[in-house]
matplotlib code that plots the C-alpha trace (Angstrom):
import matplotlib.pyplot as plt

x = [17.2, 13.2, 12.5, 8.3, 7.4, 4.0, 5.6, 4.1, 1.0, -2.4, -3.6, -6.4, -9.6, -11.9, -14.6, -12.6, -11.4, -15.1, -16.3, -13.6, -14.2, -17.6, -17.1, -15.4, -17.3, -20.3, -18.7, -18.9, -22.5, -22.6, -25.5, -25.0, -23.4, -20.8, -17.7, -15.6, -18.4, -18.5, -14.5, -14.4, -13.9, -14.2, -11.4, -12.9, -12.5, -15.0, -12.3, -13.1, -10.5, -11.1, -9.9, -8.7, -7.2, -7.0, -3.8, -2.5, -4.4, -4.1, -2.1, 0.8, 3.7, 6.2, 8.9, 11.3, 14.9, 16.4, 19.2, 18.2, 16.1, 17.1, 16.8, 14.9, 15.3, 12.9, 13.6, 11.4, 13.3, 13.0, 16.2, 19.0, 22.0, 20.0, 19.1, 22.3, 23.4, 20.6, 21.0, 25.4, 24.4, 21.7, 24.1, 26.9, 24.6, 23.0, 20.6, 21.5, 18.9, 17.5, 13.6, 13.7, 9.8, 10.8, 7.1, 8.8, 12.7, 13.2, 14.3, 16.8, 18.3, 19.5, 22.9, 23.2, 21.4, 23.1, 26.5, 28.8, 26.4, 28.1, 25.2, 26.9, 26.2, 23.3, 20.0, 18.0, 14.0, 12.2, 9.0, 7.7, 4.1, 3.4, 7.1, 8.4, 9.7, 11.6, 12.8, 13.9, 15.3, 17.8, 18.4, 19.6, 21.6, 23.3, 24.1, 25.3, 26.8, 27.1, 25.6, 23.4, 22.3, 18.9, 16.1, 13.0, 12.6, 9.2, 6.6, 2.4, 1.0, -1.1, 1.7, 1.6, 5.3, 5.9, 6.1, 9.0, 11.2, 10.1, 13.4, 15.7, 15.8, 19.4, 20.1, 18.4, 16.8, 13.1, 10.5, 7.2, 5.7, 2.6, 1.5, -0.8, 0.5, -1.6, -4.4, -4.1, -3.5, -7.1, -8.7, -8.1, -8.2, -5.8, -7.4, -8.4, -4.9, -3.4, -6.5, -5.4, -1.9, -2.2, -4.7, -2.1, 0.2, -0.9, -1.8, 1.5, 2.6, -0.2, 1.3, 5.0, 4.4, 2.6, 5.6, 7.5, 9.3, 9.1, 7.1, 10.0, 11.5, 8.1, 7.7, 11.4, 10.9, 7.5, 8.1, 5.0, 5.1, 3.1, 1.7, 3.0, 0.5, 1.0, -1.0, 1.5, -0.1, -2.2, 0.6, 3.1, 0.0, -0.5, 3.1, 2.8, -0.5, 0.5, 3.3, 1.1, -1.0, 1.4, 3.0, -1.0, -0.7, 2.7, 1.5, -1.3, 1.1, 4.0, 6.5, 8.6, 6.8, 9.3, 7.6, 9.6, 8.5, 8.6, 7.2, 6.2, 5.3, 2.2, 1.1, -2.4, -1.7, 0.8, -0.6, 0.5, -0.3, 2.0, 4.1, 6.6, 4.4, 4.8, 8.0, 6.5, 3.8, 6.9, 8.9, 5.9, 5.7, 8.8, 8.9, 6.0, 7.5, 10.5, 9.0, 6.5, 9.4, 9.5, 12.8, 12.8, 11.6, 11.5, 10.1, 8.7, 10.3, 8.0, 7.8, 6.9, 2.8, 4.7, 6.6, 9.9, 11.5, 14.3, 18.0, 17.3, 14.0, 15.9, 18.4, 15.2, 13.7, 17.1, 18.6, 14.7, 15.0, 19.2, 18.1, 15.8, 18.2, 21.3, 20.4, 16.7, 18.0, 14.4, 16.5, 18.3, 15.2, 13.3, 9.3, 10.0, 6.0, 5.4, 3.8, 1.9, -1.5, -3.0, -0.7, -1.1, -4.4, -5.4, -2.7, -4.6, -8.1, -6.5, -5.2, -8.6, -10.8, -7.8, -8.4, -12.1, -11.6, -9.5, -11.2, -14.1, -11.7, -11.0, -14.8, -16.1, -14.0, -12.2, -15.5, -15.2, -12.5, -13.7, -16.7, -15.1, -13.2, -16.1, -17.3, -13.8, -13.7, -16.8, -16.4, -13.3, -14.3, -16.7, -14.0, -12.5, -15.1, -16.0, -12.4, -12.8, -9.8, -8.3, -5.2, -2.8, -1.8, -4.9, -8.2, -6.3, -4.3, -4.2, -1.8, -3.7, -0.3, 2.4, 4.2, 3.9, 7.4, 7.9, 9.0, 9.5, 6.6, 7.1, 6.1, 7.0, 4.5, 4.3, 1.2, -1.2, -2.5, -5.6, -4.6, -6.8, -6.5, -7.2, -11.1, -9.5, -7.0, -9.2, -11.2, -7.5, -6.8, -10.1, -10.0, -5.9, -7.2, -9.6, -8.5, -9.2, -9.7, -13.4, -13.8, -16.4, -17.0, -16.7, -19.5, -18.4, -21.0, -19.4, -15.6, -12.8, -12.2, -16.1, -16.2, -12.4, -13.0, -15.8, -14.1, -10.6, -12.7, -14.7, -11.8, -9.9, -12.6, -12.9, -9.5, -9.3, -11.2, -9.1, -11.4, -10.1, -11.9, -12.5, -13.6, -15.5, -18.5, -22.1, -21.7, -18.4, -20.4, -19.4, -21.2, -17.7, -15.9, -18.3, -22.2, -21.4, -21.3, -21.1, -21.6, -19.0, -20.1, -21.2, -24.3, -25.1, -25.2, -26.5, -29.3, -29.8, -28.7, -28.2, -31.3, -31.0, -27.1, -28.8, -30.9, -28.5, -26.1, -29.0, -30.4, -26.4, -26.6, -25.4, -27.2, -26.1, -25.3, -24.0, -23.7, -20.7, -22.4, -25.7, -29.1, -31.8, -32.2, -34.3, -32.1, -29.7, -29.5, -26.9, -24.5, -21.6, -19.3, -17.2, -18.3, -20.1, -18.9, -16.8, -16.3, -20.0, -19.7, -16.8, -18.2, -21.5, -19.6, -18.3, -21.5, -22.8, -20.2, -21.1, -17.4, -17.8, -16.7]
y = [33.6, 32.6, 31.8, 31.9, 29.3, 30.8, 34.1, 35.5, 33.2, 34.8, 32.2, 30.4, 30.0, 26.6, 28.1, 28.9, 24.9, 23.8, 25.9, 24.5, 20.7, 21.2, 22.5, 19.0, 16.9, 18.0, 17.4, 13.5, 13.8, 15.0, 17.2, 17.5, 20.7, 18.6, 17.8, 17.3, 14.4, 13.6, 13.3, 11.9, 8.1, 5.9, 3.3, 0.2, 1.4, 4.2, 7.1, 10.0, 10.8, 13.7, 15.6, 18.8, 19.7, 22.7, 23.2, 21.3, 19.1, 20.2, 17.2, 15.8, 14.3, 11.4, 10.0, 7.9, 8.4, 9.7, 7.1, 3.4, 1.1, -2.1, -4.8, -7.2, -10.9, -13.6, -17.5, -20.6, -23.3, -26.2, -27.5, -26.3, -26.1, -24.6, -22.2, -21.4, -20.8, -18.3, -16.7, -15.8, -14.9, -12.3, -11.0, -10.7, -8.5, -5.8, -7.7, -6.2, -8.7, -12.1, -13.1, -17.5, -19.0, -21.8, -23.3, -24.5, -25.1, -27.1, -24.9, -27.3, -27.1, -23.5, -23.8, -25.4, -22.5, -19.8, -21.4, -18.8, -16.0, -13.1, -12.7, -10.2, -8.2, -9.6, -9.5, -12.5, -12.1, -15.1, -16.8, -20.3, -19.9, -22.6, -23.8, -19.9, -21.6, -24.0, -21.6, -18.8, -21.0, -22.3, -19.1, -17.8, -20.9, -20.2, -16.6, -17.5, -14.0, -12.9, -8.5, -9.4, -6.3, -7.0, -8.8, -10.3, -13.6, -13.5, -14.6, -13.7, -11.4, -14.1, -16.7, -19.1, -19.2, -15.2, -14.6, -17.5, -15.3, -11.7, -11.3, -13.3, -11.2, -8.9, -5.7, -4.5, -7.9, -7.8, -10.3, -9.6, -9.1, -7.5, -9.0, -6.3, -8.1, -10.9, -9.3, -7.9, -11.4, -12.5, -9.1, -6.5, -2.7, 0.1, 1.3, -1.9, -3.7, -0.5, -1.2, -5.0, -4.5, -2.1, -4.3, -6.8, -4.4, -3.5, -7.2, -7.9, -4.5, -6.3, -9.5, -8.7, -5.9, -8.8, -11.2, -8.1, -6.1, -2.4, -0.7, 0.9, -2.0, -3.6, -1.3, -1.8, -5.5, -5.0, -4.3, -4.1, -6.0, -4.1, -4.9, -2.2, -2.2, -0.9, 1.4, 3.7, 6.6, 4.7, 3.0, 6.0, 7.2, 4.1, 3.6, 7.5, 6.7, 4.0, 6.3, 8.2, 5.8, 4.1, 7.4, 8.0, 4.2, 5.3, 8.5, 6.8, 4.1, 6.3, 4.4, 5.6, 6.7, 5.1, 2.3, -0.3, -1.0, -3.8, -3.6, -6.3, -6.4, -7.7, -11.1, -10.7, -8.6, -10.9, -13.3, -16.6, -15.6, -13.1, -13.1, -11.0, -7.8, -8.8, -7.0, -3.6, -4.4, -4.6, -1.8, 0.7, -1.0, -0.5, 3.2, 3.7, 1.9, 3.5, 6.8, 6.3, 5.5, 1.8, 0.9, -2.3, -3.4, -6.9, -7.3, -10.5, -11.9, -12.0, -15.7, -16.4, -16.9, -19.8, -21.6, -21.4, -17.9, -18.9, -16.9, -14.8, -13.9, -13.3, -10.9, -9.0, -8.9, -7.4, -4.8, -3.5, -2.1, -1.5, 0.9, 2.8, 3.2, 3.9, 5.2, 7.0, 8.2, 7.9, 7.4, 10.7, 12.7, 11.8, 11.7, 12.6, 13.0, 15.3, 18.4, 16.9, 18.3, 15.0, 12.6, 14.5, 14.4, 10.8, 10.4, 11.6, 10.1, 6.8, 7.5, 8.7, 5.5, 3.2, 5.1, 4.8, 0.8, -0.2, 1.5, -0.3, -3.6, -2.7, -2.8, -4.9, -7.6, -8.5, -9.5, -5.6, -6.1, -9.8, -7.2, -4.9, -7.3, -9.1, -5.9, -4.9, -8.4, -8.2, -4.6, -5.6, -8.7, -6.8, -4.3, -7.5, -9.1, -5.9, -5.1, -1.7, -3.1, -4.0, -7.1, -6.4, -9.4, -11.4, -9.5, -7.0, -7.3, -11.3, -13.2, -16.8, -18.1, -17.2, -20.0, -19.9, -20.5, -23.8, -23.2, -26.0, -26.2, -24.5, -21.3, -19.1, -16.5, -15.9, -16.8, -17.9, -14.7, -14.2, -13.0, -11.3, -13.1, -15.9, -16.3, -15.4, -17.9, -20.3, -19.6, -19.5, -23.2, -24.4, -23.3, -24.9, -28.1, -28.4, -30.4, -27.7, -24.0, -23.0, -19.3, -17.1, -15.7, -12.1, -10.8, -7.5, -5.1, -2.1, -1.2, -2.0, 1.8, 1.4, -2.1, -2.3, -0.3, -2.8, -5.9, -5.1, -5.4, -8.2, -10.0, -8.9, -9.5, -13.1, -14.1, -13.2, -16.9, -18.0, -18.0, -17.5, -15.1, -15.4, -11.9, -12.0, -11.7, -12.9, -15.4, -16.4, -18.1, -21.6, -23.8, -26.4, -23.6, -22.1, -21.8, -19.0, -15.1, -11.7, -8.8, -6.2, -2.0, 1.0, 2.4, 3.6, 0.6, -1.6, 0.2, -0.6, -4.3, -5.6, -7.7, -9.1, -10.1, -11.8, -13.4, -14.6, -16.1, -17.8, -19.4, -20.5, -22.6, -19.7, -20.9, -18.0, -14.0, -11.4, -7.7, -5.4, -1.9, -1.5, -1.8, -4.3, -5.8, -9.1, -11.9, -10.5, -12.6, -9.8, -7.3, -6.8, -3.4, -1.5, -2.1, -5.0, -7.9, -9.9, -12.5, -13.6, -13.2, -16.0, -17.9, -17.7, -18.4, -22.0, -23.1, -22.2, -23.8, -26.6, -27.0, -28.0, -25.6]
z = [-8.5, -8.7, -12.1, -12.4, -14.8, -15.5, -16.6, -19.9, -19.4, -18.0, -15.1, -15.8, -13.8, -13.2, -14.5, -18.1, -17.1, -17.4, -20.6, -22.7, -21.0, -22.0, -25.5, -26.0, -24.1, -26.0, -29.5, -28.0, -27.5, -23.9, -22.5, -19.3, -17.6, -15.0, -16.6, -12.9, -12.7, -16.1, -16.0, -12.7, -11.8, -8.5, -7.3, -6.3, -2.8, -4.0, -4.0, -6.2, -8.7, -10.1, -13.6, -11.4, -8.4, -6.9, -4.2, -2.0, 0.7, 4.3, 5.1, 7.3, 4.8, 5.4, 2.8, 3.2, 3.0, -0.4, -2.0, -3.4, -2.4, -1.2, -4.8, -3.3, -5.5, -4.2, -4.7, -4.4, -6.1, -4.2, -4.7, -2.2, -4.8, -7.2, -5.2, -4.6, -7.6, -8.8, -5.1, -5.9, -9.8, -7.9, -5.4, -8.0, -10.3, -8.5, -6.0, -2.2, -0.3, -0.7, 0.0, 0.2, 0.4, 3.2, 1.9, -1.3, 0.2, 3.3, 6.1, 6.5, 3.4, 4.6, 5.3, 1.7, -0.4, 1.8, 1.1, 0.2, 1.2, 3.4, 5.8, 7.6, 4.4, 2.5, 4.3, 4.0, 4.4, 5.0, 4.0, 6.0, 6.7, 9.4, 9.5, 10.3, 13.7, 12.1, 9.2, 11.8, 13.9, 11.0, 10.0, 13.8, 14.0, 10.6, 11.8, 15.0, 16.1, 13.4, 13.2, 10.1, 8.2, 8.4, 6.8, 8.4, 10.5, 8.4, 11.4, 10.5, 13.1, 14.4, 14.2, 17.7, 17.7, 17.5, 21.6, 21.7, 19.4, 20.4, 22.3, 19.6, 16.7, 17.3, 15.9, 12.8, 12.0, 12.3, 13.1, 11.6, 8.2, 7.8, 4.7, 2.6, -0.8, 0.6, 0.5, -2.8, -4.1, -3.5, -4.9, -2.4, -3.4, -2.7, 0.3, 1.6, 1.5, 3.6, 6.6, 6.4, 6.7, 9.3, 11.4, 11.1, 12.2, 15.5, 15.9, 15.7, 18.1, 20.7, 20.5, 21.2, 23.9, 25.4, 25.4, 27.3, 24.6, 25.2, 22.6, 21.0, 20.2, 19.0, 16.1, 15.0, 14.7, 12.0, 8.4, 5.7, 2.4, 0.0, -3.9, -6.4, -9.8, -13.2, -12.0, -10.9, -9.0, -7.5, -6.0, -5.5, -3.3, -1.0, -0.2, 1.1, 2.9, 4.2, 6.1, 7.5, 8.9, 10.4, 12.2, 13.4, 15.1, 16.7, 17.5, 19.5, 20.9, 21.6, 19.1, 16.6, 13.4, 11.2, 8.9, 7.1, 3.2, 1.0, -2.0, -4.8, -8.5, -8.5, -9.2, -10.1, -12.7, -14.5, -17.3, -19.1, -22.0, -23.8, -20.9, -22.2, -21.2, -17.7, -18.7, -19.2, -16.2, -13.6, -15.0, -14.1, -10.7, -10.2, -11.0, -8.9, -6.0, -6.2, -6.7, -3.5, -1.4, -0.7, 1.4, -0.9, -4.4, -5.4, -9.0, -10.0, -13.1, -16.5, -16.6, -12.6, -13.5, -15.5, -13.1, -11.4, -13.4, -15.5, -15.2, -18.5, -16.3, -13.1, -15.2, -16.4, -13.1, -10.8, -14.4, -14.0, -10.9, -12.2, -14.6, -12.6, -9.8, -11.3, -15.0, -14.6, -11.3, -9.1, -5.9, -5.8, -4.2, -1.4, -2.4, -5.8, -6.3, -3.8, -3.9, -6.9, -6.1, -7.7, -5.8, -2.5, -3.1, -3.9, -0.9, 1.3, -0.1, 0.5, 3.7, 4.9, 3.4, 4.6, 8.3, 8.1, 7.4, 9.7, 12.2, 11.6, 11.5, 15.3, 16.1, 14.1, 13.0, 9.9, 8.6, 7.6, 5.2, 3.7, 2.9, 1.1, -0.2, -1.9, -3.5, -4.3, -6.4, -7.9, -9.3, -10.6, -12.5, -13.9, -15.3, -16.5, -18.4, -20.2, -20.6, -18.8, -17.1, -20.1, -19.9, -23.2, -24.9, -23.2, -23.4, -25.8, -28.6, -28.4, -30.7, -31.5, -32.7, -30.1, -28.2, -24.6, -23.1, -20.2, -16.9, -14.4, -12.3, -8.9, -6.6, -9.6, -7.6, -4.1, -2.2, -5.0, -6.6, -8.4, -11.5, -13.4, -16.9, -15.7, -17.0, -20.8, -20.2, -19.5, -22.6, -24.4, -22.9, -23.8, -27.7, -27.7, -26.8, -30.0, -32.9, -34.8, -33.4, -32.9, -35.7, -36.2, -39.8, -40.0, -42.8, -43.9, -46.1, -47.8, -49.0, -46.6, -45.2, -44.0, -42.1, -41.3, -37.3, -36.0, -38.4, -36.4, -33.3, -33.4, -33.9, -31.7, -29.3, -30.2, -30.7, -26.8, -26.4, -28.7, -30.9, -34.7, -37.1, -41.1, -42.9, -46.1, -47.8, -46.4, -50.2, -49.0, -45.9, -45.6, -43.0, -43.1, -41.2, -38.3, -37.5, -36.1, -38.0, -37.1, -39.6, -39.8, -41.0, -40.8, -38.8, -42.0, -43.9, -41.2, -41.6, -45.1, -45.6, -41.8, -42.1, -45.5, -44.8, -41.9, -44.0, -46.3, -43.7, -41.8, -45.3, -45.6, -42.5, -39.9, -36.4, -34.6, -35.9, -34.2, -35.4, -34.2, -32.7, -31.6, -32.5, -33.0, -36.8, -37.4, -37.8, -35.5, -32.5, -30.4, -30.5, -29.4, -28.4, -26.7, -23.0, -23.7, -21.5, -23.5, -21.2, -21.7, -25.4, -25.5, -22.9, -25.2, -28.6, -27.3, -26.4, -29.6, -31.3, -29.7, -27.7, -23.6, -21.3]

ax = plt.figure().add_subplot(projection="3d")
ax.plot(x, y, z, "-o")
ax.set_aspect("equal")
plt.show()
């Protein structure tokens, strides 16, 4: 029996969409008569997401398979028996593969860490950089003839040593990793890390046709390592592009359209500071790479911006992707966001600007991509500094007096990520080191329920420096604590007594004052609010305080 969900409702039209987004978009102010680009905002690959979507885009549409993922646990402890251990506690608790960085672990030190590992059931990825050789030569002798499951022999596209093993990988053991995760590590956008990873792709399809391997067997032996974001349709909607664009490249070279998918938690968007949000950070990339159909998931624990993850972290990290699996249930449908006409749509935006790159790629160069990449970087730092991207627990919602836990130093992250909060971190650092932290007074005019809104703000702004705040009075001024004030009200009353508080905390030794809002007051020296770029306020608060940066 059809059940119609929209029975007893009359259906709606855009146009009765865009009178009533008007109506409220005017109450904030806005005069314009284009609420689709009013609502409307741009990825930094310069998609268009829009507020409304009307149907379904004329698209083709490939999942992957319905059931769960492959939990994907990476290690990087450099020491073998260590290792070990953390690699049996995985596999004992819900972790079905293994990813070892071979840059931090001698390869030689395999048949140690992989003691007691059934490789004939637990595939092993692998990560050397320049010592791949050497690493997937160990691993091949470990295995002997063994029929492992799987897993990757992890050689780079462009790797000099990739034609010696093109014909040694057996069974359902690949070679290749195109890296996209690499790429998102040093600023790359949505669209932008699906052209790279596909360049590397056919670079790597080129390279092993060219050792002799039919082409068949070439695109079995590839399998693409993706970044999954907290941003979770964004993410749900690359992993789906990325299909598609991949099938178009088989289509073309007359392979299979099948496309193997790793995806990672990223580790640009983790922070030191208030790690334990890393936490919620991972559990929505998770979701969204589960829900976009990656064949396997690793998620990076909280602490790994730290140092080497500890096994509290680890159990975090492998019941994450647990609970989505087994208790939320993600993996029982295949494409569980499809025929979302927002997802289908910003899947095929992505597809299409990811096409139009790495086309481009192929004529020009890579110096196409290290293009977009710049702008990609500098529109996001931007976001950063004005905290249009906001970090929570960093350039949000700081806590001045948490304790940041200690991790042994080592490759807690792969590669080594840009992470976004790292210019507030630095600021963070810089105000820890002080003997005594650098504040700002906070000079409030009016009753509390009038200056409490931009009071609550400023400091929050400042204490995401580091920077420590103390409210009160323009008379409660005291030059012993800071030279630096910022007054704290109402439009309203700004406009009545912003000058003479100025006044009053200059003549009581402030060298600097700021006001919270907008305007220009004599005696003011700058404002500061929402959208303004923090960074630059903090960076211009130490200087004034007289602390080197």
């Amino acid at each position: 029996m059809k059940v119609d969900l929209a029975a007893g409702f009359e259906p709606g039209s855009r146009e009765e969409w865009r009178a009533l987004a008007l109506g409220v978009l005017r109450k904030s102010g806005y005069e314009g008569d284009d609420p689709e680009g009013r609502l409307s905002a741009r990825t930094y690959d310069g998609v268009t997401i829009t507020p409304l979507y009307d149907g379904l885009p004329d698209a083709p549409r490939l999942v992957g398979a319905a059931g769960p993922w492959d939990v994907r646990q990476r290690h990087a402890d450099p020491d073998a028996r260590s290792t070990r251990e953390a690699i049996l506690a995985d596999l004992e608790n819900g972790v079905s593969s293994l990813w070892l960085d071979l840059t931090a672990l001698d390869p030689a030190d395999l048949p140690v860490a992989l003691d007691g590992v059934l490789l004939d059931l637990a595939p092993v990825v692998l990560d050397a950089g320049n010592r791949a050789a050497q690493a997937a030569h160990a691993f091949l002798q470990l295995t002997g003839n063994l029929e492992v499951p799987g897993g990757n022999l992890g050689f780079a596209p462009d790797d000099p040593d990739l034609p010696d093993f093109a014909g040694r990988a057996r069974g359902r053991l690949r070679l290749v990793v195109a890296d996209g995760l690499a790429w998102h590590d040093r600023g790359a956008a949505d669209a932008l890390e699906l052209a790279a990873s596909i360049a590397q792709g056919v670079r790597a399809l080129r390279r092993l046709t060219g050792a002799g391997l039919p082409v068949e067997r070439a695109f079995e032996l590839i399998e693409f390592r993706y970044a999954a974001t907290a941003d979770q349709f964004l993410t749900i909607a690359k992993l789906r592009a990325a299909r598609r664009l991949w099938a178009r490249v088989a289509e073309v070279a007359g392979g299979p359209p099948e496309m193997v998918q790793h995806a990672v938690t990223s580790g640009a968007m983790m922070t030191v500071r208030d790690p334990w949000v890393n936490m919620l950070r991972a559990t929505l990339a998770c979701f969204a790479a589960g829900t976009g159909g990656a064949d396997a998931v690793t998620v990076q624990p909280f602490d790994a911006a730290l140092g080497l993850p500890d096994a509290f972290a680890r159990r975090i990290a492998r019941n994450t992707q647990s609970l989505l699996v087994e208790e939320a249930g993600i993996a029982r449908v295949a494409d569980p966001a499809g025929g979302s006409w927002y997802v289908e749509h910003l899947t095929d935006d992505l597809a299409a600007t990811a096409w139009d790159l790495f086309q481009r790629t192929e004529k020009h160069g890579e110096q196409v991509i290290e293009e977009a990449l710049a702008g990609a970087r500098e529109k996001r730092a931007k976001d950063v500094a004005r905290r249009k991207h906001p970090i929570t627990g960093v350039s949000e919602f700081p806590n001045l007096t948490e304790k940041v836990p200690v991790r042994r130093e080592g490759r807690g992250l792969p590669g080594d990520p840009d992470r976004y909060a790292e210019p507030f971190e630095r600021l963070r650092d810089l105000a820890d080191r002080q003997d005594t932290r650098p504040a700002v007074f906070l000079a409030t005019i009016g009753p509390v329920a009038v200056h409490t809104a931009r009071a609550t703000f400023a400091a929050n702004l400042f204490a995401a420096g580091g920077i420590a705040t103390v409210t009160g009075e323009a008379a409660d001024f005291a030059p012993g604590q800071t030279t630096v004030a910022c007054i704290c009200s109402s439009d309203r009353l700004y406009a009545e007594q912003a000058e003479q508080v100025a006044a009053a905390l200059r003549d009581a030794g402030a060298t600097k004052v700021w006001l919270a809002g907008k305007g220009e007051y004599e005696g003011v020296d700058a404002t500061l609010f929402a959208g303004c770029d923090a960074l630059r306020v903090l960076e211009t608060t130490f200087d004034d305080l007289g602390v080197e940066r």
